[in-house]
C-alpha positions in Angstrom: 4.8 -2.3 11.7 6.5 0.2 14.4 8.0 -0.9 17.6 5.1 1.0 19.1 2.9 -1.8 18.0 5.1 -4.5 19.2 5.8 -2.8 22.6 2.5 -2.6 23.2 1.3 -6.4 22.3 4.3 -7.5 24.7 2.8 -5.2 27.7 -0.4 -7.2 27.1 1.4 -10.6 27.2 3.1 -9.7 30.6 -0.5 -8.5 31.6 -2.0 -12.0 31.0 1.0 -13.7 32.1 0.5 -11.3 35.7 -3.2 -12.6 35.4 -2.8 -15.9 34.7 -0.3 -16.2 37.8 -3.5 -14.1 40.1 -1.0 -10.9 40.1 -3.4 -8.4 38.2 -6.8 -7.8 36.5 -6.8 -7.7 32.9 -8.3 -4.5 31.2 -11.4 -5.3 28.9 -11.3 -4.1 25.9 -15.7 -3.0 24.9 -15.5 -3.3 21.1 -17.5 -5.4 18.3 -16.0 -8.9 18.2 -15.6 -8.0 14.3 -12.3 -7.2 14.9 -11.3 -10.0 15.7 -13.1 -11.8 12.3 -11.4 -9.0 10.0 -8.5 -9.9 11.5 -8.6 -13.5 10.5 -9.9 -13.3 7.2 -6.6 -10.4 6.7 -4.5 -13.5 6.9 -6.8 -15.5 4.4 -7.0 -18.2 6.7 -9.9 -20.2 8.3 -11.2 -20.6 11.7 -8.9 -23.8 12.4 -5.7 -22.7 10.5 -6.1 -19.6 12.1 -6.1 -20.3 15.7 -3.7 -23.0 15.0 -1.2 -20.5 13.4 -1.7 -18.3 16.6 -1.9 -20.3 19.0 -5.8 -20.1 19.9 -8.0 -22.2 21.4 -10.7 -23.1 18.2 -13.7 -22.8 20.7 -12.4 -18.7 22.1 -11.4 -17.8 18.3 -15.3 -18.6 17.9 -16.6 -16.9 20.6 -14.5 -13.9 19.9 -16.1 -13.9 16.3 -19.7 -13.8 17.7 -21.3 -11.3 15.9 -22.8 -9.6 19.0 -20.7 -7.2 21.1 -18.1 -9.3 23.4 -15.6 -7.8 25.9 -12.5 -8.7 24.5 -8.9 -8.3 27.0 -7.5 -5.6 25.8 -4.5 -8.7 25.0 -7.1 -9.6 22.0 -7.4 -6.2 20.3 -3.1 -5.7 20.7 -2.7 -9.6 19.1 -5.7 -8.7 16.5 -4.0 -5.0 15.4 -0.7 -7.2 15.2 -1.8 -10.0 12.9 -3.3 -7.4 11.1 -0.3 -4.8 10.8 2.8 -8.1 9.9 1.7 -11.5 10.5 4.3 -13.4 10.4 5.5 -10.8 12.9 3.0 -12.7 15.3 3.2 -15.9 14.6 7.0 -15.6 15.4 5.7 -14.1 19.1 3.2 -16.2 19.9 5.6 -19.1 19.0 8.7 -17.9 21.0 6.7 -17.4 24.0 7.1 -19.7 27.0 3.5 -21.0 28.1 2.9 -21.8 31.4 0.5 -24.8 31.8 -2.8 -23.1 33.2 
């Protein structure tokens, strides 16, 4: 994976982290929620293990797996290409990251 890939997932962590703390709007990514699925079964992992490993609530890994058309943060699609690209690239991020209770 290149450091273009990386920069980009950590520009969409400071944008939820902005949103989260009511400083910005979150772009929407308009994309089948298949990505997120492929994404998932890349790793070889179920739906439990898999948000576990990343750090994702069970209940929005299945709604982001709907087979229907979701609007998915833009966040989603940089996290998903991520997995996808170096795994344990992203589980390293997502569990270095300071989380603010909500």
């Amino acid at each position: 994976m290149d450091d273009k890939v990386f920069d980009e997932l950590m520009d969409s962590v400071d944008e939820a982290i902005g949103h989260q703390k009511g400083e910005r709007k979150l772009r929407t990514y308009y994309g089948d929620a298949n990505t997120v699925k492929r994404a998932r079964l890349s790793t070889g992992l179920n739906q439990d293990t898999f948000a576990q490993t990343f750090d994702i609530n069970p209940r929005t890994l299945q709604a982001w797996e709907r087979k229907d058309e979701e609007k998915l943060p833009g966040y989603v699609k940089s996290l998903m290409t991520l997995i996808q690209d170096d795994p344990n690239r992203a589980q390293r991020v997502v569990s270095t990251e300071e989380h603010e209770p909500a």
